[in-house]
Biopython code that builds the backbone (N, CA, C, O; Angstrom):
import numpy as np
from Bio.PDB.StructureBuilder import StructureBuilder

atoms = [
    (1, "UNK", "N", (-5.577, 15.449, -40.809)),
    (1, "UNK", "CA", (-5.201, 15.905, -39.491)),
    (1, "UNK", "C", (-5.695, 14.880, -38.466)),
    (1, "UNK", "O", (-6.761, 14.266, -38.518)),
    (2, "UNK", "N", (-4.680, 14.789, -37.458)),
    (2, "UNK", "CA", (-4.984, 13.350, -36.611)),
    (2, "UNK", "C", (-5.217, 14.624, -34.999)),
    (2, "UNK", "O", (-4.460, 15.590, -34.906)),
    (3, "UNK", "N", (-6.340, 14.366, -33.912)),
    (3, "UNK", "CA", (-6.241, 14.985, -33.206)),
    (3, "UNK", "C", (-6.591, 14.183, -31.857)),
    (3, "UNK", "O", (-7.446, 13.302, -31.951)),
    (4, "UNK", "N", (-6.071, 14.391, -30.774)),
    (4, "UNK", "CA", (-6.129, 13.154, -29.664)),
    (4, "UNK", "C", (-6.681, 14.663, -28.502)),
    (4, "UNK", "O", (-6.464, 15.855, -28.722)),
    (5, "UNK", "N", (-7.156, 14.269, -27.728)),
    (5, "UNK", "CA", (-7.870, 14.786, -26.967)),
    (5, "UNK", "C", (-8.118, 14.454, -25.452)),
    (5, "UNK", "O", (-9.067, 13.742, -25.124)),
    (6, "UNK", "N", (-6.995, 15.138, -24.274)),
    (6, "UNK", "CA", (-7.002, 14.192, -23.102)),
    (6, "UNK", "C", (-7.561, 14.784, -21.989)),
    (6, "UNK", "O", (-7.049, 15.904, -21.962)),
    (7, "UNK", "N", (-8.350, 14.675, -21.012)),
    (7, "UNK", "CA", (-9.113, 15.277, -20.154)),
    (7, "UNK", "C", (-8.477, 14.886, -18.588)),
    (7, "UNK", "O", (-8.496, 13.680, -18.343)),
    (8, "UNK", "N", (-8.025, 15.611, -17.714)),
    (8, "UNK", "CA", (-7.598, 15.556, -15.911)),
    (8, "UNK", "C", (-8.479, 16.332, -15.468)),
    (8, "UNK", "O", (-8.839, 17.429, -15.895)),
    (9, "UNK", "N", (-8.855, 15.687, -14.516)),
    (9, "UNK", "CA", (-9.547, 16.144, -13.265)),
    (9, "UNK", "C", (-8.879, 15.738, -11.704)),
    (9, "UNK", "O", (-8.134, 14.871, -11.248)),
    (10, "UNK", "N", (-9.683, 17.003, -11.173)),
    (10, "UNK", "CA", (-8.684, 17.123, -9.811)),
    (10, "UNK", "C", (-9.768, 17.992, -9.049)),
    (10, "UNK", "O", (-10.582, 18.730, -9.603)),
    (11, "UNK", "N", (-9.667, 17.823, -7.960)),
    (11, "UNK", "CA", (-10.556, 18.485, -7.221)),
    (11, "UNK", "C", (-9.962, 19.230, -6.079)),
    (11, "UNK", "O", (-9.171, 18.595, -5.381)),
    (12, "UNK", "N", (-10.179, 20.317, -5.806)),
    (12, "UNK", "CA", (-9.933, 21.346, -4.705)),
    (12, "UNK", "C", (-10.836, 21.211, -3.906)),
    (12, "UNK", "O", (-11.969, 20.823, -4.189)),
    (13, "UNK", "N", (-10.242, 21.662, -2.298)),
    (13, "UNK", "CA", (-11.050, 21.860, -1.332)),
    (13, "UNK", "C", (-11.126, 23.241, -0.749)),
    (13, "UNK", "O", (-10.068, 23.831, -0.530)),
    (14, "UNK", "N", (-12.386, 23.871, -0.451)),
    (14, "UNK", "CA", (-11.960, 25.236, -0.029)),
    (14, "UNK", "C", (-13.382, 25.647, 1.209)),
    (14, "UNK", "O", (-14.547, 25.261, 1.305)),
    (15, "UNK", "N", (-12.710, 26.394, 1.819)),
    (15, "UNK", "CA", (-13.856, 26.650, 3.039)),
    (15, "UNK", "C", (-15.350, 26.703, 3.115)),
    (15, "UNK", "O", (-15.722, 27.017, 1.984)),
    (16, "UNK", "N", (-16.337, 26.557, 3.861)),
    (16, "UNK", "CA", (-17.565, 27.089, 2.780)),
    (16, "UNK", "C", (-18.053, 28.073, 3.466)),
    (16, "UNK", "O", (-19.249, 28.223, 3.217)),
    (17, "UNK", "N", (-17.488, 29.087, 4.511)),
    (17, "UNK", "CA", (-17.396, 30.279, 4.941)),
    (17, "UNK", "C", (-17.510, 31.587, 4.015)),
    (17, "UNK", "O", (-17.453, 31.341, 2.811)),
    (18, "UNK", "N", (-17.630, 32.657, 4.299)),
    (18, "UNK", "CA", (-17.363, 33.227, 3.253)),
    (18, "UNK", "C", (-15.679, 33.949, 3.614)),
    (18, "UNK", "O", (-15.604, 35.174, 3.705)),
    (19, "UNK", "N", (-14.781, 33.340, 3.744)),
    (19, "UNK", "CA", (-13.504, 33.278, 3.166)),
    (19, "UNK", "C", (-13.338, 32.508, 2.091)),
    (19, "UNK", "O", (-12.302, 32.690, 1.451)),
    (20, "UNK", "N", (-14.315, 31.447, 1.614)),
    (20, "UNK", "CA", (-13.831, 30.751, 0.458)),
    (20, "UNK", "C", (-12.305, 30.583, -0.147)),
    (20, "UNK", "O", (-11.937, 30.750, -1.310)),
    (21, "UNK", "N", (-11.396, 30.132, 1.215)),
    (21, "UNK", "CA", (-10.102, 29.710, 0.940)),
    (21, "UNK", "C", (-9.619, 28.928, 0.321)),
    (21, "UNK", "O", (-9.155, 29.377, 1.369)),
    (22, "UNK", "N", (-9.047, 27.944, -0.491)),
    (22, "UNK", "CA", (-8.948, 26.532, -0.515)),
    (22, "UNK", "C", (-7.442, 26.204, 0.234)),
    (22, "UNK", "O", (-6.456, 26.938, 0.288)),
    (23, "UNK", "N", (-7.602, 25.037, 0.706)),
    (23, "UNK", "CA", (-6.461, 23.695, 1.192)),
    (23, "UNK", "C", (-5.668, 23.473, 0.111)),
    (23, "UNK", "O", (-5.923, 23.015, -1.003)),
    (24, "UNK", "N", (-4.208, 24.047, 0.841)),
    (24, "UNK", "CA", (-2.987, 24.184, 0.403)),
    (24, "UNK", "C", (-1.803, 23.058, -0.212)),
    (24, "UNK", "O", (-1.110, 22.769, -1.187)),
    (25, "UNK", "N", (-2.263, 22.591, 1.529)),
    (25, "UNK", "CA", (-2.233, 20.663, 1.585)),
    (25, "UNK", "C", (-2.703, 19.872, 1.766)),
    (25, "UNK", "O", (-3.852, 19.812, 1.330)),
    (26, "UNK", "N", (-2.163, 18.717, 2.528)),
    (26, "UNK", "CA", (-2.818, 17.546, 2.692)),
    (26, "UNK", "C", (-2.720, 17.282, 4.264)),
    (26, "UNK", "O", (-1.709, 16.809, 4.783)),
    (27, "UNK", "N", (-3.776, 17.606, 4.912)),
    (27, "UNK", "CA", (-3.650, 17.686, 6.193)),
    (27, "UNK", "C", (-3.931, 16.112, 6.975)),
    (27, "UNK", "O", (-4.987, 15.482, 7.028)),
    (28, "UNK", "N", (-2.634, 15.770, 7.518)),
    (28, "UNK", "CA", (-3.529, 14.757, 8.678)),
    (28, "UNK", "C", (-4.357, 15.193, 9.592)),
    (28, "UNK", "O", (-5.202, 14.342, 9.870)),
    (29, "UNK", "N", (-4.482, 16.414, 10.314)),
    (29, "UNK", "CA", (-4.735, 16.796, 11.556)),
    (29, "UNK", "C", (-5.780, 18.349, 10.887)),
    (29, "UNK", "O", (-5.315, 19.219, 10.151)),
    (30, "UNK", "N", (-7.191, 18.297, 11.407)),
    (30, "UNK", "CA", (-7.591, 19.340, 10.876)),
    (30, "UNK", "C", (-6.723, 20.723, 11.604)),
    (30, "UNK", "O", (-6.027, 21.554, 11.020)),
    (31, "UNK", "N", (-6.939, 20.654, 12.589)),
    (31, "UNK", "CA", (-5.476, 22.010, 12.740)),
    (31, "UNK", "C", (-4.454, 22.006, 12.100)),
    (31, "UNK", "O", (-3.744, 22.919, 12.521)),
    (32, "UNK", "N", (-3.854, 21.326, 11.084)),
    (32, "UNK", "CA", (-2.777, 21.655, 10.719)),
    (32, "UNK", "C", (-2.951, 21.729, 8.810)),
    (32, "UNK", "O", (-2.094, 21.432, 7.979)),
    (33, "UNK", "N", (-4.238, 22.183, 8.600)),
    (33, "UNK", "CA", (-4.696, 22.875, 7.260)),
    (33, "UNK", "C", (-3.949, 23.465, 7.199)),
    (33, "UNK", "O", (-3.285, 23.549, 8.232)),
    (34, "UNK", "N", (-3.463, 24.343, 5.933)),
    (34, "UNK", "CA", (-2.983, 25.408, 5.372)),
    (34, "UNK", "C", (-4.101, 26.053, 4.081)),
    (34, "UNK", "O", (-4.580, 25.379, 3.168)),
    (35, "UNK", "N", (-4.311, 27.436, 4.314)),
    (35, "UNK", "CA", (-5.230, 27.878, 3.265)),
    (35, "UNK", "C", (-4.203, 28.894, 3.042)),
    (35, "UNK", "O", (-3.272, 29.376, 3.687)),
    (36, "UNK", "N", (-5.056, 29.129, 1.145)),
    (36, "UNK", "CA", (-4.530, 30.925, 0.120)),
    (36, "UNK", "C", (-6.263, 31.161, -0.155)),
    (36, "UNK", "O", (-7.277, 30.463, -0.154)),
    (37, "UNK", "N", (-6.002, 32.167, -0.316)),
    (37, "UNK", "CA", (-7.480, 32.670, -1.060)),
    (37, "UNK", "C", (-7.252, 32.408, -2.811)),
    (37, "UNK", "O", (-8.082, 32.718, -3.665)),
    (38, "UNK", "N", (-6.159, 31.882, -3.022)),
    (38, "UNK", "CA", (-5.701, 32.291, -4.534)),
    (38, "UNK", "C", (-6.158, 30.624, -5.229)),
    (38, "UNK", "O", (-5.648, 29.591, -4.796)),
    (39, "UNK", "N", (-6.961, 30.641, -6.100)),
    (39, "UNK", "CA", (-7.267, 29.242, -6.570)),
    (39, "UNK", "C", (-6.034, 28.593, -6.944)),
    (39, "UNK", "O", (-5.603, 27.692, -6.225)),
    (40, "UNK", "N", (-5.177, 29.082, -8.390)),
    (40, "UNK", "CA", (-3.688, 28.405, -8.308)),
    (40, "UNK", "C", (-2.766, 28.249, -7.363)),
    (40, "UNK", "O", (-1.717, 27.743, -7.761)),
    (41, "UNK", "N", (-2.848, 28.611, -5.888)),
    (41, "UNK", "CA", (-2.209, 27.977, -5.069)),
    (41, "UNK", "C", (-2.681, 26.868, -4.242)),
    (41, "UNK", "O", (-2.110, 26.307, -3.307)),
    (42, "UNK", "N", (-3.968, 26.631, -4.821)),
    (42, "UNK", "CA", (-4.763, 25.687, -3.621)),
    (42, "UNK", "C", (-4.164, 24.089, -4.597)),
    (42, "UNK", "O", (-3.945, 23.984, -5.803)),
    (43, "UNK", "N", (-4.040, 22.996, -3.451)),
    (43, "UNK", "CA", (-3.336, 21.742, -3.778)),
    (43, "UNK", "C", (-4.905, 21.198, -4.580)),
    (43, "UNK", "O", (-6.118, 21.307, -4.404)),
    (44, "UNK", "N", (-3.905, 20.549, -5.566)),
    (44, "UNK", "CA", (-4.997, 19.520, -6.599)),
    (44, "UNK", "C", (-5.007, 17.962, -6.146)),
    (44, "UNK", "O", (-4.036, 17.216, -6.012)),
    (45, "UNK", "N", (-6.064, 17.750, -5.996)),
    (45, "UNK", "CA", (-5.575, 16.131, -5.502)),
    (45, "UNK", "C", (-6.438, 15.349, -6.441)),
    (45, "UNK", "O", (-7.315, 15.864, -7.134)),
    (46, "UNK", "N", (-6.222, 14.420, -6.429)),
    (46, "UNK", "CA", (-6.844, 13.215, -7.511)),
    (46, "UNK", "C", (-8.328, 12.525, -6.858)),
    (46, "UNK", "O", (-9.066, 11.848, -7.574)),
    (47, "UNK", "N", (-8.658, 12.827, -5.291)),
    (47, "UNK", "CA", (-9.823, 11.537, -5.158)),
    (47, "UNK", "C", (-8.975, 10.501, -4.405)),
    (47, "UNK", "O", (-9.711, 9.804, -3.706)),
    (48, "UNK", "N", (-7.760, 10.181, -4.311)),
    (48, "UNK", "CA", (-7.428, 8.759, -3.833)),
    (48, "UNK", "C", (-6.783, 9.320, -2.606)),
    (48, "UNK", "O", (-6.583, 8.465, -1.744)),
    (49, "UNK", "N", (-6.399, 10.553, -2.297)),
    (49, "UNK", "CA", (-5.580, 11.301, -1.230)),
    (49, "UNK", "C", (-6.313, 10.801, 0.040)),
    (49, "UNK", "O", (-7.381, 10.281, -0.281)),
    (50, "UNK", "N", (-6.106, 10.786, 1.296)),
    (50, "UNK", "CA", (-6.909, 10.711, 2.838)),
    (50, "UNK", "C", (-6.321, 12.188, 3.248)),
    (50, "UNK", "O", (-5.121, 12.446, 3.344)),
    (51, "UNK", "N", (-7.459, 13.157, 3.484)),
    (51, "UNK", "CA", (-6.987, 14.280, 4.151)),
    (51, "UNK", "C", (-8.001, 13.721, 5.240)),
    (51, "UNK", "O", (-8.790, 12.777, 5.196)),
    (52, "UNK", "N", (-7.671, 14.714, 6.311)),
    (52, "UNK", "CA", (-8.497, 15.004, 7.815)),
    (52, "UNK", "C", (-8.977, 16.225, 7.851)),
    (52, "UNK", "O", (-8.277, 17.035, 8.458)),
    (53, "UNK", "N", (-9.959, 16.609, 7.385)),
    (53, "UNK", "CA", (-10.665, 17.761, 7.738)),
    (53, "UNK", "C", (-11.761, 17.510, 8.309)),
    (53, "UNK", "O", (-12.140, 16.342, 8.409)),
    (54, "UNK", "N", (-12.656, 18.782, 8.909)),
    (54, "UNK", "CA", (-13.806, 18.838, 9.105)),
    (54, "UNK", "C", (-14.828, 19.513, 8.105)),
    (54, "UNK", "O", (-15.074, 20.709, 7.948)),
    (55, "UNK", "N", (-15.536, 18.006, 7.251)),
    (55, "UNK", "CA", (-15.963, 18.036, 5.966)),
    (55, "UNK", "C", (-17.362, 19.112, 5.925)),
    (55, "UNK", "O", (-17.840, 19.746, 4.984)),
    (56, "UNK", "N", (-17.699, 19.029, 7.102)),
    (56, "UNK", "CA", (-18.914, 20.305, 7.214)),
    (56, "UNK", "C", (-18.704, 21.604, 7.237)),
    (56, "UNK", "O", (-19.686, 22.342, 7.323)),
    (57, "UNK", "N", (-17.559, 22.084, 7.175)),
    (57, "UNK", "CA", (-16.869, 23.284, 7.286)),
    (57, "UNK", "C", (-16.465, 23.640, 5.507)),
    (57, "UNK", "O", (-16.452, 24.782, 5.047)),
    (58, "UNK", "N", (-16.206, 22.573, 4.830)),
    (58, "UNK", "CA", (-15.824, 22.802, 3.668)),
    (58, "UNK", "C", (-16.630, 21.566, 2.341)),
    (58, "UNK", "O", (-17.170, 20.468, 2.477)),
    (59, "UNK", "N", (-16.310, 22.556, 0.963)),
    (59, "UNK", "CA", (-16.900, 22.089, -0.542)),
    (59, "UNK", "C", (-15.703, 21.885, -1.366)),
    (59, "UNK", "O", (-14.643, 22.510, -1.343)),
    (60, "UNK", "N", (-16.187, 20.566, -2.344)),
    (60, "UNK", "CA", (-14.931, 20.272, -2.907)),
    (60, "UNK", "C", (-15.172, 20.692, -4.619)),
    (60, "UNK", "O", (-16.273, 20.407, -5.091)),
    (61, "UNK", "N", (-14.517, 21.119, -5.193)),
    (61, "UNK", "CA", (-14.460, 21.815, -6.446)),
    (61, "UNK", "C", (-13.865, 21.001, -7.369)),
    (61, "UNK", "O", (-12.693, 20.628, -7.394)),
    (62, "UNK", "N", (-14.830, 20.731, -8.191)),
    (62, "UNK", "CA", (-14.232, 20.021, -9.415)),
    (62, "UNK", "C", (-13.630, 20.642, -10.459)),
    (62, "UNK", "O", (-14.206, 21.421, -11.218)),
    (63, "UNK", "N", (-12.119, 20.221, -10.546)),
    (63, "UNK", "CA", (-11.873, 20.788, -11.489)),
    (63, "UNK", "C", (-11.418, 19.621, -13.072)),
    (63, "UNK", "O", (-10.976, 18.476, -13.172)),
    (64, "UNK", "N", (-11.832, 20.694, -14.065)),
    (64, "UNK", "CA", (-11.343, 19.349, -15.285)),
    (64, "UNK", "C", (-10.624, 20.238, -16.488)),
    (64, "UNK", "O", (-11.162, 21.103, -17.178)),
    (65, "UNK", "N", (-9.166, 19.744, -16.542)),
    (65, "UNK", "CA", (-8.603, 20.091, -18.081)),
    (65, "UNK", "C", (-9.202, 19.520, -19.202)),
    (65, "UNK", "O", (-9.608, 18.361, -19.276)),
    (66, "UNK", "N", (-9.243, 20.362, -20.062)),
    (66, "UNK", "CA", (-8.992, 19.112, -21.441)),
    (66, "UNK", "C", (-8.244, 19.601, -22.372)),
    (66, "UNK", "O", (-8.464, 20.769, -22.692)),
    (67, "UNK", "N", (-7.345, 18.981, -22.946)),
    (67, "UNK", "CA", (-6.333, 19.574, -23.784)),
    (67, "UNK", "C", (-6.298, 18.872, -24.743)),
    (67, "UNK", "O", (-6.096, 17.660, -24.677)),
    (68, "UNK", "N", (-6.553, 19.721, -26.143)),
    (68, "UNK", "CA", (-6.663, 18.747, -27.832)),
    (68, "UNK", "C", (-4.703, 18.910, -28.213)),
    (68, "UNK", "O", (-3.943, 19.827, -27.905)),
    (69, "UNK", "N", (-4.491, 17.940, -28.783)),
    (69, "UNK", "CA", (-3.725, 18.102, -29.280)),
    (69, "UNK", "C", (-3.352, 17.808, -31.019)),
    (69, "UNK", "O", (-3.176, 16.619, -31.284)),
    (70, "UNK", "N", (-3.268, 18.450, -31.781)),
    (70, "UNK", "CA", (-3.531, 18.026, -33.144)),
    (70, "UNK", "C", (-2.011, 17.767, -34.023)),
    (70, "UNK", "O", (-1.057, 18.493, -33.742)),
    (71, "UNK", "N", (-1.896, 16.896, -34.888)),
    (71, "UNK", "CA", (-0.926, 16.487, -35.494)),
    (71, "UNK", "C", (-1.715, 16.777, -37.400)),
    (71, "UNK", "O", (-2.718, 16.277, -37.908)),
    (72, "UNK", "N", (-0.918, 17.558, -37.842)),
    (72, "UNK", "CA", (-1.012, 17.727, -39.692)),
    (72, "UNK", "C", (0.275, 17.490, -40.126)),
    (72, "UNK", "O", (1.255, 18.065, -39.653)),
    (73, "UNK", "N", (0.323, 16.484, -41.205)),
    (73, "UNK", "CA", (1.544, 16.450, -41.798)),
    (73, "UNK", "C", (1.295, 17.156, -43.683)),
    (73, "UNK", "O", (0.325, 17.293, -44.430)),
    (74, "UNK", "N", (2.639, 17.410, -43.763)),
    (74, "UNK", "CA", (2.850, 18.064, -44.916)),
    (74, "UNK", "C", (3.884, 17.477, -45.859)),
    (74, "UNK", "O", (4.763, 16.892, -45.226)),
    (75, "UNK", "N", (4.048, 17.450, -47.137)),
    (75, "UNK", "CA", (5.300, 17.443, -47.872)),
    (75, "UNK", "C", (6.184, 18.109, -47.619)),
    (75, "UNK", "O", (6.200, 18.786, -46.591)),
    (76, "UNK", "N", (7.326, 18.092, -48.641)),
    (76, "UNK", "CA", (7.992, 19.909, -48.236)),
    (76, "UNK", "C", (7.295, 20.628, -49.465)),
    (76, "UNK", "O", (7.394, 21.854, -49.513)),
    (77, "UNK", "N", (6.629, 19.997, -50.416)),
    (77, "UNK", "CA", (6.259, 20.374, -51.282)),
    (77, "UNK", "C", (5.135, 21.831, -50.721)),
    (77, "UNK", "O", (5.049, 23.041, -50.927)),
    (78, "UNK", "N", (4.661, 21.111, -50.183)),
    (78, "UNK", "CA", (3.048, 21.656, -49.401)),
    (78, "UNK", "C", (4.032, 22.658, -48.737)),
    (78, "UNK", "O", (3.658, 23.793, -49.036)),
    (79, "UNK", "N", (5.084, 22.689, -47.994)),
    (79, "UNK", "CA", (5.818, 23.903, -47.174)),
    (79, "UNK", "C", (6.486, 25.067, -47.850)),
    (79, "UNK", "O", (6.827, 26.132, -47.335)),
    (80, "UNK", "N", (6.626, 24.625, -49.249)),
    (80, "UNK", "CA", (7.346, 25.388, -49.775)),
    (80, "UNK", "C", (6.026, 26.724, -50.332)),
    (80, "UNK", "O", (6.010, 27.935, -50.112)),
    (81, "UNK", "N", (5.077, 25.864, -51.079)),
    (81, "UNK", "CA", (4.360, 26.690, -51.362)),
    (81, "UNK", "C", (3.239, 27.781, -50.737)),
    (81, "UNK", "O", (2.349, 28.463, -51.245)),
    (82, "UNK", "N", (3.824, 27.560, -49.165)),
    (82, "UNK", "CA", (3.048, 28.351, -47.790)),
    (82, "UNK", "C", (4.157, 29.679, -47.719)),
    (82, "UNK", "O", (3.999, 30.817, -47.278)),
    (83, "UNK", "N", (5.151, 29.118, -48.251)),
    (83, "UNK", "CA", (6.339, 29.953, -48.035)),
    (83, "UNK", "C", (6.414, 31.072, -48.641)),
    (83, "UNK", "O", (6.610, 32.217, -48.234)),
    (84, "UNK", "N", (6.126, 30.356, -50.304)),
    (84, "UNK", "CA", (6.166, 31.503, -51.442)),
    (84, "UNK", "C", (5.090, 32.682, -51.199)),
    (84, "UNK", "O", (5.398, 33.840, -51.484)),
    (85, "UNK", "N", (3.878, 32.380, -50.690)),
    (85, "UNK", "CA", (2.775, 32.886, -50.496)),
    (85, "UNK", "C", (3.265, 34.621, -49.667)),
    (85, "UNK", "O", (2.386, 35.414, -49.330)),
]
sb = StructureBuilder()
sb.init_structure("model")
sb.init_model(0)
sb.init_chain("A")
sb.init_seg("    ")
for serial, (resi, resn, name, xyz) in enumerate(atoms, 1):
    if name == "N":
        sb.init_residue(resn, " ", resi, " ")
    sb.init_atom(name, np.array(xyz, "f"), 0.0, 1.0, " ", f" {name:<3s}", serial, name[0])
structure = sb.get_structure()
């Protein structure tokens, strides 16, 4: 079995009020934020983005996938006899 293993990260921004909202988008203009209270709606950005906020007002949340992915190969020999089973 061959298994590869790939990891993304992305970081959210969200209020540090206790609304704990996160940023929807990517704001040039801190007035023109958009917040959800809902984590899957808050925008993922990579680190390389320029937003305009006011960074004392808000915490940035790391987030990280990791996803295995595994490859097994078989005969049909090997398939047949999973079959009979």
């Amino acid at each position: 079995m061959v298994s590869r293993t790939k990891e993304s990260i992305a970081y959210l921004v969200k209020e540090k009020d206790a609304k704990q909202r996160y940023i929807t988008n990517k704001p040039n203009n801190p007035d023109d934020a958009t917040y959800n209270i809902q984590r899957r709606n808050a925008r993922r950005l990579t680190g390389l983005e320029e937003i305009n906020i006011d960074w004392e007002e808000h915490l940035i949340e790391k987030e990280v996938v990791t996803t295995t992915t595994s490859y097994t190969t078989y005969s049909i020999e090997e398939l047949q006899e999973v079959q009979d089973d």
